[in-house]
C-alpha positions in Angstrom: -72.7 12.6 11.5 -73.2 8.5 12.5 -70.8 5.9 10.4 -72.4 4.0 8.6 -74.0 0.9 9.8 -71.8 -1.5 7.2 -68.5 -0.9 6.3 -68.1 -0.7 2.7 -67.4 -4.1 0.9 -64.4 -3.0 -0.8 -61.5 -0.8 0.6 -60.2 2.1 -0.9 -58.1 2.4 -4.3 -54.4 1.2 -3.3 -51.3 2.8 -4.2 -50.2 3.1 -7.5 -46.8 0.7 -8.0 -45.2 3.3 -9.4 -45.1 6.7 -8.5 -46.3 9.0 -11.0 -43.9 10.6 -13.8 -45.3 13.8 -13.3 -43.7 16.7 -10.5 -46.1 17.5 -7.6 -48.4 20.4 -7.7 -46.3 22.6 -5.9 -42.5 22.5 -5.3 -41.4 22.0 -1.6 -40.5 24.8 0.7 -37.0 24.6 1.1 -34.8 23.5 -2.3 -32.0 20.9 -2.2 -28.6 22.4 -1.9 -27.7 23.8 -5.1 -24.7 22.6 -7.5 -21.3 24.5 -7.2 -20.5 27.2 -9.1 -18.1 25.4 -11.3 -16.4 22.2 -11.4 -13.4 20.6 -9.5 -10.5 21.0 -11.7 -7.8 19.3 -9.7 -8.1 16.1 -8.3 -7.2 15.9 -4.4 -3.9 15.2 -4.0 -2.6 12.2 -2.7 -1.9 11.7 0.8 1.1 9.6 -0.1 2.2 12.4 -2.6 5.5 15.0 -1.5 5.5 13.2 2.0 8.6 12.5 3.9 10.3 8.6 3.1 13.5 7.4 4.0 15.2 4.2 3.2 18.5 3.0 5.5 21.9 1.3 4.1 23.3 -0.3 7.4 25.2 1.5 10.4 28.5 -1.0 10.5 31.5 -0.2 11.8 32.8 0.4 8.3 35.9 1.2 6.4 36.7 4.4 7.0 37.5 7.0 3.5 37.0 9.9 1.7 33.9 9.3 -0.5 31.6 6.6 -1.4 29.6 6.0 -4.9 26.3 4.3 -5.2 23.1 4.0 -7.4 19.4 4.9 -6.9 16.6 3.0 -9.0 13.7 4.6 -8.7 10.3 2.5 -9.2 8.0 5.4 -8.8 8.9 9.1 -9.8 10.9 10.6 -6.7 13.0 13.5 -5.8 16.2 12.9 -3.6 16.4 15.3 -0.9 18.5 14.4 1.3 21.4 12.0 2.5 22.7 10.8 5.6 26.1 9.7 6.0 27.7 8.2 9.0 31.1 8.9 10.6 33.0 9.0 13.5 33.7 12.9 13.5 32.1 15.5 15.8 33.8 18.2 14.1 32.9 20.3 11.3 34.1 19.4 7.9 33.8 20.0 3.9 31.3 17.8 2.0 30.3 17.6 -1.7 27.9 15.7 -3.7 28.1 14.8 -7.0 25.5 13.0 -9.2 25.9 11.1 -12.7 22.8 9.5 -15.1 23.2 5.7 -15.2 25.2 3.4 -13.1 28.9 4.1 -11.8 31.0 1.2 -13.8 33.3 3.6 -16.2 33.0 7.1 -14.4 34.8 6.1 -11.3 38.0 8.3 -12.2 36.4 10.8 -14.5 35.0 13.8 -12.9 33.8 15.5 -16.1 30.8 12.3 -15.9 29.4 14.2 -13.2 27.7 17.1 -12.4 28.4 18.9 -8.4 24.9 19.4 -6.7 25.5 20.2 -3.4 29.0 21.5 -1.7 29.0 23.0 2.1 30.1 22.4 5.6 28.6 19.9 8.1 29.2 18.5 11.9 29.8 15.4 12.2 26.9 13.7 14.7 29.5 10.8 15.5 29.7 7.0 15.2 26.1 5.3 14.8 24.0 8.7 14.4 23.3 9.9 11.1 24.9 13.2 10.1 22.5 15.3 7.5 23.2 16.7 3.9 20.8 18.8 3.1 19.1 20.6 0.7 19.0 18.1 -2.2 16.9 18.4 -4.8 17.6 15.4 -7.4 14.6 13.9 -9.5 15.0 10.2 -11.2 11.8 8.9 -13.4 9.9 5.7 -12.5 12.6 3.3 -14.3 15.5 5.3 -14.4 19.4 5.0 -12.4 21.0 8.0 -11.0 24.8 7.4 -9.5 26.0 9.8 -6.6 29.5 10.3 -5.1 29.6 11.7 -1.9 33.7 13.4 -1.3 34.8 14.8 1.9 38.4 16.5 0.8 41.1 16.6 2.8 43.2 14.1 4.4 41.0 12.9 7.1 39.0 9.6 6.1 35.4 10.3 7.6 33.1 8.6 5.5 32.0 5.1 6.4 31.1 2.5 4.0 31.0 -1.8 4.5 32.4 -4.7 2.7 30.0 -6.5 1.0 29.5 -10.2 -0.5 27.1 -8.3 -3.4 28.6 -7.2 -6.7 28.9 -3.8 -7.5 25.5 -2.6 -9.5 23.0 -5.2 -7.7 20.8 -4.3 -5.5 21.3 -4.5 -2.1 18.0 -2.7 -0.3 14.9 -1.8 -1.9 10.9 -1.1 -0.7 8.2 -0.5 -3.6 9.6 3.3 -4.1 13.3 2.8 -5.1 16.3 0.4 -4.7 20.1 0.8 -3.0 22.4 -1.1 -5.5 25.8 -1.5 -4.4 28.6 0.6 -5.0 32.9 1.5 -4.4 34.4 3.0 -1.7 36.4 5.9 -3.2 39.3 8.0 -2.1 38.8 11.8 -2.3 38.7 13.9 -5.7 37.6 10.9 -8.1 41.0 9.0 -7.0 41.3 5.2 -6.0 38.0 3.3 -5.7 37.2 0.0 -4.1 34.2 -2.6 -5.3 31.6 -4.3 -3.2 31.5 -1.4 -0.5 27.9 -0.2 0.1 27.7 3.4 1.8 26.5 3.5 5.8 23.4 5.9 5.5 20.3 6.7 4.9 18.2 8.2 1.4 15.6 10.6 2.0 12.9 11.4 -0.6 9.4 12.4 -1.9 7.3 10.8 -4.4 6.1 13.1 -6.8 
């Protein structure tokens, strides 16, 4: 067949603005991907959430004693679980931890204000190197203070601690999880204690 000799004066019909309300005639081939079975019911977790944090004291070339009290502010829910001392020792040697609700002032001398969480041997890693307690598991609320006394009986001094110009109770390190506030040096078995003596260390946590 021959075109036409004119073209026609108008074009076609042009697209609608809209495309029409109505499905197509036929569905295509191949479906979409269809829903899930059910819904999510947990959200995914956090990648911040039950990882590994640590917050440091100072490594001085403290006073040398028994024990040392401080206090933990937590800003966010966490779980202590872990602390790091630092001593001179190599050798192995008893270590206890004890920890108290609230702040130190009043308890220093009073063993029944706090309750024994961890007790067990460790080996000393030696001046400037942090030597590990373990196996902590101690939660404190977004808000809340939690003391702990760290007592290494005997009649060995191996636990260092500094002098500080900070009152006891005030903070002296902090990041947006928890805060370090200042605390006594303490001879062993709740006996003589010593203000304005922050522990040589390191905290280690999770948020949860």
């Amino acid at each position: 067949a021959l075109p036409t000799s004119h073209p026609t004066s108008l074009p076609t019909n042009p697209p609608s603005a809209r495309p029409t309300e109505l499905p197509t005639a036929h569905p295509t081939s191949i479906p979409t991907s269809p829903p899930s079975a059910r819904s999510t019911q947990h959200p995914t977790p956090s990648l911040t959430q039950n990882a590994a944090k640590s917050l440091d004291t100072l490594w001085d070339a403290g006073i040398l004693n028994a024990g040392t009290m401080f206090e933990v502010v937590a800003k966010r829910n966490i779980r202590i679980t872990g602390i790091d001392i630092h001593t001179p020792s190599s050798d192995q040697f008893g270590v206890r931890v004890y920890e108290s609700r609230g702040g130190i002032s009043g308890k220093e001398n009073y063993s029944g204000l706090w309750i024994k969480v961890k007790q067990g041997i460790v080996r000393g890693a030696g001046d400037s190197s942090p030597t590990p307690i373990e196996g902590l598991s101690s939660f404190i609320r977004a808000g809340q203070k939690k003391s702990f006394y760290i007592d290494t009986p005997g009649d060995v001094s191996r636990v260092r601690y500094s002098p500080v110009k900070i009152n006891t109770g005030n903070v002296y390190k902090e990041n947006a999880d928890i805060q370090l506030l200042v605390g006594t040096g303490n001879d062993s078995n709740f006996g003589n204690y010593y203000t304005e003596r922050m522990w040589n260390g390191r905290i280690h946590y999770e948020l949860v």
